[in-house]
C-alpha positions in Angstrom: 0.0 0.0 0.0 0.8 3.3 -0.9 1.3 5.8 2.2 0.9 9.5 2.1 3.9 12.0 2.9 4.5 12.5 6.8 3.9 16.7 6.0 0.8 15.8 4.2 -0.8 13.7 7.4 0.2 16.2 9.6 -2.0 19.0 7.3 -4.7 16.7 7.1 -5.0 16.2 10.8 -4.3 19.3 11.7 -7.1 20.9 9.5 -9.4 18.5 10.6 -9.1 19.1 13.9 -9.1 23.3 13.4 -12.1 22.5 11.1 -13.8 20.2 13.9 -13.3 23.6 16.1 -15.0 26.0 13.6 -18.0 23.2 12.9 -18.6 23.1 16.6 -18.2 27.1 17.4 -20.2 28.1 14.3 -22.3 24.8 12.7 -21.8 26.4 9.2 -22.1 24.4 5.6 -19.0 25.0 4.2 -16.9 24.4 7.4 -18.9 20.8 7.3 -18.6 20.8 3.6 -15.1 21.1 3.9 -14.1 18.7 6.6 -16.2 15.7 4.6 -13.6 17.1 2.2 -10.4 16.5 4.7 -11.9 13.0 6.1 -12.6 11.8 2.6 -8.6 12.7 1.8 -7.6 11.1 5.5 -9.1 7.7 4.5 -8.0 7.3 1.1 -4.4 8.7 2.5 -4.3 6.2 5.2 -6.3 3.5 3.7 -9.0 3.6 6.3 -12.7 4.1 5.7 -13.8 6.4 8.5 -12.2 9.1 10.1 -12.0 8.3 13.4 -9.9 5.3 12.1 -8.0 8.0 9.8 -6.6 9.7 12.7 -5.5 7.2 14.6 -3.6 5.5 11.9 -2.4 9.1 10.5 -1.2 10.1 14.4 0.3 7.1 14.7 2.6 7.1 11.2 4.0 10.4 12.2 5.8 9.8 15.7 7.4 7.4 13.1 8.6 9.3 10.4 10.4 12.4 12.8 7.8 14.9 11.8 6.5 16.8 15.1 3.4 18.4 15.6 5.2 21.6 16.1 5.7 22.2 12.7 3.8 24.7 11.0 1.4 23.5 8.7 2.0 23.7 4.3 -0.5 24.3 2.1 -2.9 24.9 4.8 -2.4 28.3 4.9 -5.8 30.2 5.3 -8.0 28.0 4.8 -9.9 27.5 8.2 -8.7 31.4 8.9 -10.7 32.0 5.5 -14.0 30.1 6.8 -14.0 32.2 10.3 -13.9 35.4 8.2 -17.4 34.8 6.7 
């Protein structure tokens, strides 16, 4: 099996979970609309077929691979910031 780039599971993850925030703070469509988006790409990147599942298996690839959660996201940038300006 294929596995996605550490730096792309961290994104993922981490724009899930900053997506999960805005969905809970503000309910709105595209926020939802969006992280259906993410979990779709979490599964197929870590060959799961929910997203619970898709975390763990994500979280637990990267302690792995040397990538730390302190690292700024790529390519996420402005996305979720984008959604909370609406």
């Amino acid at each position: 099996m294929l596995r996605a780039h550490p730096a792309v599971l961290l994104e993922l993850v981490e724009e899930y979970e900053v997506l999960e925030l805005l969905h809970a703070r503000q309910g709105r469509d595209e926020v939802r609309r969006r992280m259906d988006d993410v979990a779709h790409t979490l599964c197929v990147s870590t060959g799961t077929r929910d997203v619970d599942a898709a975390l763990i298996a994500a979280r637990h690839q990267l302690p792995r691979t040397g990538v730390k959660n302190g690292l700024p996201p790529r390519g996420v940038t402005g996305r979720p910031a984008d959604l909370l300006a609406g």
